[in-house]
Wavefront OBJ file of the C-alpha trace (Angstrom):
o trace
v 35.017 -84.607 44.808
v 37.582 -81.762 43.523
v 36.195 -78.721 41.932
v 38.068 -77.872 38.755
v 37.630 -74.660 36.779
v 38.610 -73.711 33.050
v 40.478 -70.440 32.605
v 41.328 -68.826 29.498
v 44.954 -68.732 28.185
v 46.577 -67.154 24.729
v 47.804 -69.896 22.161
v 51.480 -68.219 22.993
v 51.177 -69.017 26.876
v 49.677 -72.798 26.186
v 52.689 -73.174 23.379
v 55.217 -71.987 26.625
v 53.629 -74.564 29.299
v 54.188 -77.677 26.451
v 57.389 -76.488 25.870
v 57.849 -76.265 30.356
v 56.470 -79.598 30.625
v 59.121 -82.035 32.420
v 57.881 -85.198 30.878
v 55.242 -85.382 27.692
v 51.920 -86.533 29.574
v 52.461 -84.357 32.245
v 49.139 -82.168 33.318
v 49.078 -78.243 33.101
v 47.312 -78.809 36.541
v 50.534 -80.411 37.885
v 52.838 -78.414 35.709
v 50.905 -75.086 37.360
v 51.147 -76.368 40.619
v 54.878 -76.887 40.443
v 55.549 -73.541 39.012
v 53.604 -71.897 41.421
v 55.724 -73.670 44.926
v 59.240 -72.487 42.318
v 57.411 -69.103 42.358
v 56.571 -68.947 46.011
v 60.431 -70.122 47.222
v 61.797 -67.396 45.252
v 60.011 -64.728 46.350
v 60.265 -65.605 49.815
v 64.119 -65.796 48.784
v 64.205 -62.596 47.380
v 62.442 -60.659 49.911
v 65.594 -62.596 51.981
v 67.867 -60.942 49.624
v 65.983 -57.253 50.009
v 66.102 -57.328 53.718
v 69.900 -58.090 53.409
v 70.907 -55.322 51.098
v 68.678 -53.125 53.521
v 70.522 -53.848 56.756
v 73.605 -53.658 54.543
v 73.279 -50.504 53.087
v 74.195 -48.067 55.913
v 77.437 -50.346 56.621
v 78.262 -49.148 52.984
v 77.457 -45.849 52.696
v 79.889 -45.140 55.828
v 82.285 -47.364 53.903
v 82.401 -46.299 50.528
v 81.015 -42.403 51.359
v 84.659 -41.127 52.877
v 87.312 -38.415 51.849
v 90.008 -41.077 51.193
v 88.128 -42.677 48.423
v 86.667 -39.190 47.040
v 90.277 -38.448 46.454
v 91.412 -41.550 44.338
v 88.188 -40.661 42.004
v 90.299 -37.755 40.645
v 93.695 -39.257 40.239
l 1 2 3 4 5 6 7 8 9 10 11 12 13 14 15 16 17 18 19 20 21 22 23 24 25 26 27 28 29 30 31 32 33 34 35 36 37 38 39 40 41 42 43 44 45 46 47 48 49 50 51 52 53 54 55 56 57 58 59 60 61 62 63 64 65 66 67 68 69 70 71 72 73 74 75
């Protein structure tokens, strides 16, 4: 037997998930659950993205931090 629970939402967050809904008889159960894996991939995809720029960021100091370009600012 699942356990279900009830949880309170605002009138403005149930009008959102109707409008979210993929098809018209679609549960909020399912409709949660879907949103919540799209929610998972993309913060595991962002905190990708961080770790990137990270790594990256020392590469572009020493590129963009030099004389040569300092002197183009002021022509």
């Amino acid at each position: 037997m699942t356990s279900v629970s009830t949880i309170q939402l605002q009138k403005s967050v149930i009008k959102e998930l109707k409008q979210a809904k993929e098809y018209p008889r679609q549960s909020y159960n399912e409709l949660l659950s879907r949103m919540c894996k799209i929610f998972a991939r993309i913060k595991e995809n962002n905190q990708y993205d961080e770790f990137l720029h990270k790594i990256q960021q020392p590469k572009m100091k020493e590129l963009w931090d030099n004389k040569e370009d300092e002197a183009w600012e002021h022509v």
